[in-house]
Every structure is written in structure tokens, then in C-alpha cells.
C-alpha angles and dihedrals in degrees: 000000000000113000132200133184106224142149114285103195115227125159133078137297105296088007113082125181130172138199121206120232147169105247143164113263094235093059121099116262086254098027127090114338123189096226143337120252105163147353125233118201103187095183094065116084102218130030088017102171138023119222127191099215091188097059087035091054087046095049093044089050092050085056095258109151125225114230112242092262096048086051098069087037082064102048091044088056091049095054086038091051095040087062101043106074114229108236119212 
């Protein structure tokens, strides 16, 4: 089974909203999805989407493939994670 994180569309007419998933890549772009990492809003203007780096790095180790999109969602909450210090 070949997985891929991508962007599952939720949201209303005009108002988009996706959440980002690990899916097979068989599955509609809005069907069954194996599990949620992360949410993408693309109608507000900062902080935008929300990425969890630890499922992401488990997906991507297991051979799952990031969309084109996700991919730069990715690289974005990685920059955004490496300036913000983590406090104990």
C-alpha cells in the first residue's frame, strides 16, 4: 500500500479549509485517510497551518510521500519550528 500525506478539503463553499492526512494513495482526495498530522487554513493571512513534525517524520520514514503542496507546508513548519526556542 503506497501512502502519501496530502490536503483532504473540508470546509464550506468559498471557505475552504484542509486538513492534512496520511492516506493511500487509491483513496479520493476527501474519502478514507489512514490518520491526521496537521491542518492548513488557507483564508487567514499568519500562522496559517499547523504541522505535527513528529507524525510527519514517522510517515516520511515509513516511505509515505508528501504531495507537492504538503511539501512546502513542511518545509515552512520546520523554519518556523527551528526560530521559535523550545522552553522546558
Amino acid at each position: 500500500m503506497a501512502v502519501a500525506l496530502r490536503l483532504r478539503r473540508e470546509g464550506t463553499k468559498d471557505r475552504p479549509y484542509y486538513r492534512v492526512v496520511a492516506a493511500d494513495n487509491r483513496a479520493r482526495r476527501d474519502g478514507r485517510y489512514i490518520e491526521i498530522v496537521g491542518s492548513y487554513d488557507p483564508m487567514k493571512e499568519k500562522d496559517n497551518s499547523e504541522i505535527d513534525l513528529e507524525k510527519v517524520d514517522k510517515w516520511i520514514s515509513n516511505g509515505a510521500q508528501p504531495s507537492d503542496t504538503v511539501r512546502s507546508l513542511i518545509k515552512k513548519a520546520r523554519k518556523t519550528a527551528a526560530a521559535t526556542p523550545v522552553e522546558a
